[in-house]
Structures are given as C-alpha cells and as structure tokens.
C-alpha positions as a Markdown table, in Angstrom:
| # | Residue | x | y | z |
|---|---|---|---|---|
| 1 | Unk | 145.5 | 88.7 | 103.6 |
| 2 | Unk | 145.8 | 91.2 | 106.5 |
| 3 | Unk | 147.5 | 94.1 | 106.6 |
| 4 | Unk | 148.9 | 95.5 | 109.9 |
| 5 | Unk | 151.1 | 98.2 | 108.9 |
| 6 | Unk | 149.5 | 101.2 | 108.0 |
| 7 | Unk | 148.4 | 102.8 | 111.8 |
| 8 | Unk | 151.7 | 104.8 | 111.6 |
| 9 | Unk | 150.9 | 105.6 | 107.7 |
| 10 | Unk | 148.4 | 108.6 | 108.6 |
| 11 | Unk | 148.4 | 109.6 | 105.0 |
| 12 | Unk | 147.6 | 106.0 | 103.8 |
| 13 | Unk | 145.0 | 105.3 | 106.2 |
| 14 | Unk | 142.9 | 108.6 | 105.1 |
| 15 | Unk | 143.4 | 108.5 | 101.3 |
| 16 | Unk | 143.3 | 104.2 | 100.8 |
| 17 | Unk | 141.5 | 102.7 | 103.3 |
| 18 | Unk | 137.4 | 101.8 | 102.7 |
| 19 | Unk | 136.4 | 101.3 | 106.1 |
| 20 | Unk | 132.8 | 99.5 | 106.8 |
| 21 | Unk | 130.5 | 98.5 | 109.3 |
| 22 | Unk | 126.7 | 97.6 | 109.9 |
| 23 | Unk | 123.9 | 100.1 | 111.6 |
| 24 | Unk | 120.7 | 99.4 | 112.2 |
| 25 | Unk | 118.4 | 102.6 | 111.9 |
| 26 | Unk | 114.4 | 102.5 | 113.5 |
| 27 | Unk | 111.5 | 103.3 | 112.1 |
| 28 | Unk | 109.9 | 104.8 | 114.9 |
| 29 | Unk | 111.7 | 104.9 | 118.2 |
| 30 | Unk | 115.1 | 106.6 | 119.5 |
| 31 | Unk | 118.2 | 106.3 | 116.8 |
| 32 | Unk | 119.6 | 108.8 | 118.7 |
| 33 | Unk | 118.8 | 111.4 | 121.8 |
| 34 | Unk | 115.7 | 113.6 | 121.1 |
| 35 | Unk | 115.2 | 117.0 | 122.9 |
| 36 | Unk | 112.4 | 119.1 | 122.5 |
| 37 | Unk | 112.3 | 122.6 | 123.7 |
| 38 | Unk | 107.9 | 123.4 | 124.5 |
| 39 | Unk | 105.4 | 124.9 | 125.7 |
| 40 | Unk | 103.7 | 124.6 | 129.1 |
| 41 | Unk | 100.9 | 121.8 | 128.5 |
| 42 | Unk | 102.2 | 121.2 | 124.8 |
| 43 | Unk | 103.7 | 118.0 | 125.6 |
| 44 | Unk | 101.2 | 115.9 | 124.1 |
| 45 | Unk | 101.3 | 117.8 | 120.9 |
| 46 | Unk | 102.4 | 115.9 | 117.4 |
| 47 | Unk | 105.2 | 117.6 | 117.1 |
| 48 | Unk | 106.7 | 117.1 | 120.4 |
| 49 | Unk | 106.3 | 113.3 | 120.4 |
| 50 | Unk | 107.8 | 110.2 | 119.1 |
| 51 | Unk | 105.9 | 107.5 | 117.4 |
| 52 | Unk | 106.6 | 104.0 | 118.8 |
| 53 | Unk | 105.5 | 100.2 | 117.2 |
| 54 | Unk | 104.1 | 98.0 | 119.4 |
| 55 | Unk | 104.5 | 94.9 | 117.6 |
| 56 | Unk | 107.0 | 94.5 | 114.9 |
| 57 | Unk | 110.7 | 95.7 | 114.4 |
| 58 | Unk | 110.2 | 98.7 | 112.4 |
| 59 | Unk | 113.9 | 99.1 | 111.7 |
| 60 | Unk | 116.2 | 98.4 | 109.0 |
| 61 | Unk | 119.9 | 97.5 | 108.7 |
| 62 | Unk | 122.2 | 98.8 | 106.8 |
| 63 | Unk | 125.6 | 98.3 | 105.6 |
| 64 | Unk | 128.0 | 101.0 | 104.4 |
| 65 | Unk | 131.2 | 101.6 | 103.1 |
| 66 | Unk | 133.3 | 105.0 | 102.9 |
| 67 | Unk | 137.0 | 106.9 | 103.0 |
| 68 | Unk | 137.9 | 110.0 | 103.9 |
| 69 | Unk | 137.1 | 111.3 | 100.2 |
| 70 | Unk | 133.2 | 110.2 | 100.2 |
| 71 | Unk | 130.7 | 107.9 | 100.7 |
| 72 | Unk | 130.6 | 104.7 | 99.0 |
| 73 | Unk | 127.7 | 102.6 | 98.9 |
| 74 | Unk | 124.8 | 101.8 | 101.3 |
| 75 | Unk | 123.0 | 98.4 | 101.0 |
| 76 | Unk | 119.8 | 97.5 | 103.4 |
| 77 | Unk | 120.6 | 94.2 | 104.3 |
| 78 | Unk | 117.5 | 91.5 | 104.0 |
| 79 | Unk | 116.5 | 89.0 | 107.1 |
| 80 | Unk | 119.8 | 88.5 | 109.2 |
| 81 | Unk | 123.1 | 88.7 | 108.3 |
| 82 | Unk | 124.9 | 85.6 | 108.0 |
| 83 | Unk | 128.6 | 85.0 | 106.5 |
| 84 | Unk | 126.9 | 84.1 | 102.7 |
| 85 | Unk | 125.0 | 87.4 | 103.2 |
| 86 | Unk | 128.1 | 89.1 | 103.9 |
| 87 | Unk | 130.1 | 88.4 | 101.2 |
| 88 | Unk | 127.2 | 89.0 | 98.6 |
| 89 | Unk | 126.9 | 92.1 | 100.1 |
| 90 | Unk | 131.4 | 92.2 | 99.3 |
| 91 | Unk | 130.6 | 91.0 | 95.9 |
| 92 | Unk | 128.1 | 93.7 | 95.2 |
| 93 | Unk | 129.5 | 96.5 | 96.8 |
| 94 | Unk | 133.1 | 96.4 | 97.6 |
| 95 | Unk | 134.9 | 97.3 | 94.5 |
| 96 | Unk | 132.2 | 99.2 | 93.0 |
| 97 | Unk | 132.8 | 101.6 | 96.3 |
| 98 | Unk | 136.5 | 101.5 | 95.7 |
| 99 | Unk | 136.2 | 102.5 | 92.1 |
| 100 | Unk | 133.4 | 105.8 | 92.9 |
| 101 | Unk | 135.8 | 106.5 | 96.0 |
| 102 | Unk | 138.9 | 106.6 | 93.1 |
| 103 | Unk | 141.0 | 104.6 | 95.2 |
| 104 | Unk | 143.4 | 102.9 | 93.2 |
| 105 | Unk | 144.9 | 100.0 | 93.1 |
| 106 | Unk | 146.5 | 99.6 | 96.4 |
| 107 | Unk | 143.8 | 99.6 | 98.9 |
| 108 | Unk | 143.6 | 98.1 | 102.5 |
| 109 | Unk | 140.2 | 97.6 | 103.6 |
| 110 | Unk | 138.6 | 98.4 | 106.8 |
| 111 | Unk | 135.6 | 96.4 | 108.9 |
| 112 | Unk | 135.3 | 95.0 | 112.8 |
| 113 | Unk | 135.6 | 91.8 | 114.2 |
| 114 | Unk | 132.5 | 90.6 | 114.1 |
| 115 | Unk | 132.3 | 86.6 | 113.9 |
| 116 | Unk | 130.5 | 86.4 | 110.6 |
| 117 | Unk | 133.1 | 89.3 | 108.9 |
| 118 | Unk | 135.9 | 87.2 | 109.8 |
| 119 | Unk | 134.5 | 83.4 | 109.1 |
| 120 | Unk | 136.7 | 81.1 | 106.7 |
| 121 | Unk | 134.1 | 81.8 | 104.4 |
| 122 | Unk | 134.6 | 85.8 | 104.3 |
| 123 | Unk | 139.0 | 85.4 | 104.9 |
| 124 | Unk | 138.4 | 82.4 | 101.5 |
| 125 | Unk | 136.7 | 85.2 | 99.2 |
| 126 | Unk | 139.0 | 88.4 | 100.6 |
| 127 | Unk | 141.9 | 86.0 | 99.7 |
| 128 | Unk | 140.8 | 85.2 | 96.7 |
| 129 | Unk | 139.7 | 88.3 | 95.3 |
| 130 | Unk | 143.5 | 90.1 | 97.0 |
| 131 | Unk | 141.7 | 92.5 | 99.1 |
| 132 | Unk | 143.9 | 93.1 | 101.8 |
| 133 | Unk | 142.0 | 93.5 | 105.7 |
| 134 | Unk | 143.9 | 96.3 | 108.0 |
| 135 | Unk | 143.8 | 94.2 | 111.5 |
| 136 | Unk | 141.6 | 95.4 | 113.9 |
| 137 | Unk | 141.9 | 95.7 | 117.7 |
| 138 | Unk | 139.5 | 93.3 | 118.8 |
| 139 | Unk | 136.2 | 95.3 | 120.8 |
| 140 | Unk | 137.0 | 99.0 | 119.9 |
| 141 | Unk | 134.1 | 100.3 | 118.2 |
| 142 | Unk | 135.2 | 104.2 | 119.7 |
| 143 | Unk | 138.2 | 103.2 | 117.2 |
| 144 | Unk | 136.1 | 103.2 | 114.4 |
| 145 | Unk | 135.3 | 106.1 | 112.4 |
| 146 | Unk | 132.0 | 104.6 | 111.0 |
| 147 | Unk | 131.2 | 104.5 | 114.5 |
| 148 | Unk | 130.6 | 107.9 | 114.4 |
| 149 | Unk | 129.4 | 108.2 | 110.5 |
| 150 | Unk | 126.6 | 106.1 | 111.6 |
| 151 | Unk | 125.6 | 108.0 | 114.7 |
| 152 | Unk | 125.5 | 111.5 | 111.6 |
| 153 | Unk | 123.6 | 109.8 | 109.4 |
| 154 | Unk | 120.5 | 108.8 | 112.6 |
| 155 | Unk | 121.0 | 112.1 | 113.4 |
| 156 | Unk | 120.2 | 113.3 | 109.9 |
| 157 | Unk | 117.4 | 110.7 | 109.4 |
| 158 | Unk | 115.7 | 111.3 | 112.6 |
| 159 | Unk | 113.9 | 114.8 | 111.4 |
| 160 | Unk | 112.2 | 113.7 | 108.3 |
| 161 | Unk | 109.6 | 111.0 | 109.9 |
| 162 | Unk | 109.6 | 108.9 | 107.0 |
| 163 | Unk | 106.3 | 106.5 | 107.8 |
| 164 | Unk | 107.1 | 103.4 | 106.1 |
| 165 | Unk | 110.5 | 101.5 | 106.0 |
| 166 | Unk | 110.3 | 101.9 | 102.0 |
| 167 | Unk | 111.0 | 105.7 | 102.8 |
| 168 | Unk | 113.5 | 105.4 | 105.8 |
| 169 | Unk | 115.5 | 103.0 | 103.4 |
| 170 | Unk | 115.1 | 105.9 | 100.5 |
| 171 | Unk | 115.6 | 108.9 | 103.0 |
| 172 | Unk | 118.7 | 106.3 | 104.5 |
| 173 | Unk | 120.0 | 107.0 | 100.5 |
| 174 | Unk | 119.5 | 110.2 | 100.0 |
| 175 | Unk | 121.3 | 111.5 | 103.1 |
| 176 | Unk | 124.3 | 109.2 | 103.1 |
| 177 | Unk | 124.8 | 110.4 | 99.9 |
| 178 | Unk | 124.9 | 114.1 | 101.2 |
| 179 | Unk | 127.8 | 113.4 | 103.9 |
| 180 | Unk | 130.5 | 115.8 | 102.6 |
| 181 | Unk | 133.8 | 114.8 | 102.6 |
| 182 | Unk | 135.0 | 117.3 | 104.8 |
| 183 | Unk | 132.9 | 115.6 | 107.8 |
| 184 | Unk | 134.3 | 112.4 | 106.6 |
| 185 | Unk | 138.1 | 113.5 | 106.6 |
| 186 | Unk | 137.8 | 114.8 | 109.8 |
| 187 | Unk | 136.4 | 111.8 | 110.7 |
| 188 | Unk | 138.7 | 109.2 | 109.4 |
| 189 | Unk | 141.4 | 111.9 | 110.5 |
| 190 | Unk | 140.6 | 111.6 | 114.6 |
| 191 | Unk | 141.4 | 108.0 | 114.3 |
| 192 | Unk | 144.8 | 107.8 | 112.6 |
| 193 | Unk | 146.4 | 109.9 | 115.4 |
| 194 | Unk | 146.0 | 108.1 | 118.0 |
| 195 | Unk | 148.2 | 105.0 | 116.3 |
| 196 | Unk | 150.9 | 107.1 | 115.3 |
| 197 | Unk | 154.1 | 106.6 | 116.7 |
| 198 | Unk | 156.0 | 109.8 | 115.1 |
C-alpha cells in the first residue's frame, strides 16, 4: 500500500513516519573525512594514522530504522542482502521500532528504492501486514534524512578504533542508541520543507 500524501503534512511526516535505510560502516579505512592537526615529522606517529586491511572487507552493514522522536532499532545484516533478508529483517524489526518510537497506530513508513526493498516479495508482506510505504522519488538519497543520520553515526564511530568487527558492531549499538532526538528532529525537520506547498 503506498502512501503519497503526506509531503505537505509536515507535522505527520515528523511525528509518524519510521524512515530506514542501509549503511555500511569499515573496520579500518575512511567512513568519513579524517583530519589531523600534527607535528613537524609526527606524521608517522599512531595516533595520526589510519589502519587499513589488505585482504578482507573489514566492514559491516547495518540496517536502521528511526523518527524524529528517537532511534529505533539497528540490525547488522549477515552475507548480502537479498529481498528474503529484507523482510526478515521487517519481520524482526519493524513494529518492534514502531512500538519503542510510540507511534501509534497510523504510521506511514519510510525506505528508498532500492530493487530488493521494492521486489513483489517485500510490496506481498508490506501488504499483508498494512504497513503503508510513503512513495519515494526515485534516486534522491540528499532527500533522505537517514542519509545524513548515517553519515553522524561514522562520524561518532570513527574515534573509538574498535579492532574487531565484534566491537564496531557493539560500539555501532551503543552510539546509535545515544542519537538525541533533538539531532533527529532537526533532521527529519530539513526534509519536510522542501515538499511543502503552503
């Protein structure tokens, strides 16, 4: 069922819409831009460098669900994400996100275009389970709010140098759980007012 009504509904769209997406968040490498402010001939030192894998991904991906009122769950996702995958990770994750976010009953949910989130497969068990979709704009990540939520949460990550990707996935956790909802509102709150006709 999708829902294409609520761009002009500012209100709506912050207070009853989960909005998710995918990240994917290395181990060792560059999540985001790195600056370092040193010493002549300290360049080499530990602190001023980055550790980088060779061989291997060293990476995990995540998937993540939130509103303007908090954070909902994260889930690492296993191997690669196919359309089954995707709607375990629904099954799991969904309304037990719309419940801690105290959303209500009348909910439009939020995610991209991405071929496996919109395969018969996925569209059979969001029918079947009501949950309306708010339509997309096809290729318009800089739309999307999570966008930018994901981008905070590397940025958070990146300090700790966790050294396994048991303790990225834990640090991952910890710190998306710590996104206030003030960040978050403004966040969902950027997006919403560039659809509104009033």
């Amino acid at each position: 069922m999708v829902c294409n009504c609520t761009w002009g509904q500012r209100s709506y769209f912050l207070e009853k819409c989960p909005l998710a997406c995918q990240t994917k968040i290395e181990l060792f490498g560059h999540n985001d831009h790195h600056y370092v402010w040193r010493k002549k001939g300290e360049a080499c030192k530990p602190k001023n460098t980055i550790p980088t894998v060779k061989h291997g991904d060293g990476s995990i991906m995540l998937w993540g669900c939130f509103s303007a009122g908090g954070t909902g769950a994260i889930h690492k996702i296993d191997g690669n994400m196919r359309e089954e995958n995707y709607v375990d990770i629904l099954k799991q994750h969904l309304k037990t996100s719309v419940r801690k976010l105290k959303l209500g009953r009348k909910w439009v949910f939020q995610m991209d275009n991405d071929p496996k989130h919109t395969s018969k497969v996925v569209a059979k068990w969001l029918k079947d389970n009501k949950v309306k979709v708010l339509e997309w704009p096809s290729q318009s990540p800089d739309l999307n709010p999570i966008e930018n939520l994901c981008t905070e949460l590397k940025k958070r990550v990146r300090g700790w140098r966790p050294t396994n990707l048991t303790q990225l996935h834990q640090l991952c956790q910890e710190k998306w759980a710590k996104i206030h909802p003030t960040y978050l509102w403004e966040a969902c709150g950027r997006l919403p007012k560039t659809f509104d006709p009033s």
